[in-house]
N, C-alpha and C positions, 0 to 999 in steps of 0.2 A: 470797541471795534478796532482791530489792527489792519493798519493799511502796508499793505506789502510793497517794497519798491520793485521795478522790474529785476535789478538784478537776482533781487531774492526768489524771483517767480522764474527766471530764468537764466537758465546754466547752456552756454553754448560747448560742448567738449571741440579743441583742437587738437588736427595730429602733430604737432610740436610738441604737444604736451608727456607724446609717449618717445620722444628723441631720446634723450638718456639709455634707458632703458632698453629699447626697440633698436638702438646703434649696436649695443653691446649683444645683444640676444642675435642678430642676426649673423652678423661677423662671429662671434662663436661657433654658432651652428655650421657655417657655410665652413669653416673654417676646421670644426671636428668632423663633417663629412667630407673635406677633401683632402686632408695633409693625414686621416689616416686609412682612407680609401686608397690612397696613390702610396703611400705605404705598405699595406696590404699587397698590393698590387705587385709594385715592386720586388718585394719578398718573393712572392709566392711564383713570381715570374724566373726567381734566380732557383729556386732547392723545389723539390718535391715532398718535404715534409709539412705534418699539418704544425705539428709543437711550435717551430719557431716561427711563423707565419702567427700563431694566436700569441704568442710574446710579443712579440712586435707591437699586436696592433693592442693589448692592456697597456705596453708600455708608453703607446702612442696616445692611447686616452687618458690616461693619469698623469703625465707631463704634459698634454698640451692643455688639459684643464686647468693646472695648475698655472702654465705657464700666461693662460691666458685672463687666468683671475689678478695674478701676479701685476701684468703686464697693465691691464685696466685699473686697476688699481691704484699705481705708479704716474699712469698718463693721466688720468682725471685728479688725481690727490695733486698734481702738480698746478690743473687747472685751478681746483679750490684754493692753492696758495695764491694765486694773483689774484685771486676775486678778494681774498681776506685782503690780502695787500692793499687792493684799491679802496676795498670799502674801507679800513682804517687810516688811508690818505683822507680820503674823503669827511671821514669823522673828526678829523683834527684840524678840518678846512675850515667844518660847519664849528665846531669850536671857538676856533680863531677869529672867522669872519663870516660871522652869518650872512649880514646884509648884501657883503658880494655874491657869495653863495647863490642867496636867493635871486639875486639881480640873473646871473650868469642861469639860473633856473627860468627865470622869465625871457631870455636870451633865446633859449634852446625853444620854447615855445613860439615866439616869436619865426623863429626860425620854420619851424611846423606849420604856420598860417595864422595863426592867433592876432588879434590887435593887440597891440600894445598894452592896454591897458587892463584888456583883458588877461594877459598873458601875466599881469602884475601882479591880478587878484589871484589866479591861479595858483601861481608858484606860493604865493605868502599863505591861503588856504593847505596844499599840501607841503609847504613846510611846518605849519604849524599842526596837522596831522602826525606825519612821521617825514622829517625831513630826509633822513639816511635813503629810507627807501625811496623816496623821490628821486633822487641824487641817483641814486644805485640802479634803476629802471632807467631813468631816460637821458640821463647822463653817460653815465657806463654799460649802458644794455646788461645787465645783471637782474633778473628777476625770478620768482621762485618754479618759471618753468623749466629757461635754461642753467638752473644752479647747477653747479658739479654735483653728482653724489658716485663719491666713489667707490663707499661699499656697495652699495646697489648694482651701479655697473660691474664691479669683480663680479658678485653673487651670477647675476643673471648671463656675464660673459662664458663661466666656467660651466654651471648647468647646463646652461646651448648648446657649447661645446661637446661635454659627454653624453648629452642626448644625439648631438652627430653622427661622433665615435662609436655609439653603441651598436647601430645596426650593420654595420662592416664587420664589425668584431661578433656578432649574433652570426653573420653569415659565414665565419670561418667553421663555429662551432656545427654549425645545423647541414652545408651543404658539401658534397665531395671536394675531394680537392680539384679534380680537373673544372670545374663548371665554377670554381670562384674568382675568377679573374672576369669572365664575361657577366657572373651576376651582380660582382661588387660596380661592375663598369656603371648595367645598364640602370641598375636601384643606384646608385648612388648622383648618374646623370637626372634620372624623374625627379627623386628627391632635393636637387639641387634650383630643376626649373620652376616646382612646386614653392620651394621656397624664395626663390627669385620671387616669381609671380605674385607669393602673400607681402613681402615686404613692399615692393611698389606699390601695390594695393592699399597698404596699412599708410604709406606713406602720399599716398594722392598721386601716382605715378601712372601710366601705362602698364598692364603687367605682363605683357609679350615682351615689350624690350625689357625690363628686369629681367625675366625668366634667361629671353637666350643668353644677358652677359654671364650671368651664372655657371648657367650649365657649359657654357664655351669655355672658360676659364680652369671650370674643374677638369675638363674634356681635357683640355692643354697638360692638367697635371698629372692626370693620371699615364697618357699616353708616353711622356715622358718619365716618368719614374718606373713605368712597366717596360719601357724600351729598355733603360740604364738596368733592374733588375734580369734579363732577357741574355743582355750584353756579357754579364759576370755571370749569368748561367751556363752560355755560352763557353764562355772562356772556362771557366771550371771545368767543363766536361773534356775539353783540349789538353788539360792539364796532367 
């Protein structure tokens, strides 16, 4: 007969657990539906042509995909190096001086509520399991939920992104030119407070206030980059 212990019978999932990943996907997204929405905008507010309005906005997907794969990449790899840094201080601690180690591990418990004595057994039971990781969890807050991964986050930044991008730029191809400044406005505001809304949700938030910061922000962008496009169409036609 096998006797199960509870953890093995039960799996509680947290949403900490989708941070990494759920940082970078949303901030993509949010990020390819407004910087080429308000592009879009812009453009299309200064010329009456459809060509350079759909340049614009391939060229605003494929640079800001890239840039934001780039960019996550850079930011979180930089994360990863001080996690390697510490975990390898740390490894040359446990080397050096186990015994302190493990005291300063019973310390930290200690600190947490634990008695003394018990905090003793404690710490020598998971050092002598895997002491690193001991160390690296409640020492340095480093464990395998918050670990950097920063392919991961490029990957999932960059896709977000061009799934953003994509439907601004559908809309140049599919609808007249006079009626895309007000469709990109109004789909690219829903789509913004929709995605507000899932992200606080995913995250244990409210998702009215998500929604409106969203949508208020992208609101702010496009209005402004369709005023400045507006301003040089203006002025050209003076010219």
């Amino acid at each position: 007969m096998r006797f199960e212990t509870i953890g093995e019978r039960h799996h509680e999932p947290h949403r900490s657990e989708r941070t990494g990943w759920l940082r970078a996907a949303v901030l993509g997204a949010n990020d390819g539906l407004i910087s080429t929405s308000s592009l879009l905008i812009g453009v299309a507010a200064a010329q009456a042509a459809r060509e350079p309005v759909l340049i614009a906005g391939l060229a605003g997907l494929v640079a800001g995909a890239l840039s934001m794969a780039a960019g996550e990449y850079v930011s979180v790899s930089s994360q990863a190096d001080v996690e390697r840094a510490d975990l390898d201080q740390e490894r040359r601690a446990l080397d050096a001086q186990p015994d302190v180690e493990r005291a300063e591990l019973a310390a930290i418990y200690v600190r947490r509520g634990l008695e003394p004595e018990l905090a003793a057994r404690v710490a020598e039971q998971l050092s002598a399991h895997d002491a690193l990781a001991a160390h690296a969890r409640d020492e340095i807050g480093i464990s395998h939920v918050t670990q950097a991964r920063p392919i991961q986050a490029a990957f999932a930044s960059a896709a977000a992104f061009s799934v953003g991008a994509a439907l601004p730029v559908l809309l140049v191809l599919l609808l007249p030119l006079q009626f895309l400044v007000p469709a990109i406005s109004a789909s690219t505001l829903a789509l913004l407070a929709v995605l507000g809304a899932i992200a606080a949700r995913l995250g244990g938030a409210g998702w009215l206030r998500g929604s409106v910061r969203v949508a208020f922000w992208g609101a702010v962008a496009m209005a402004l980059t369709g005023l400045i496009g507006w301003l040089f169409g203006s002025a050209g036609a003076w010219l």
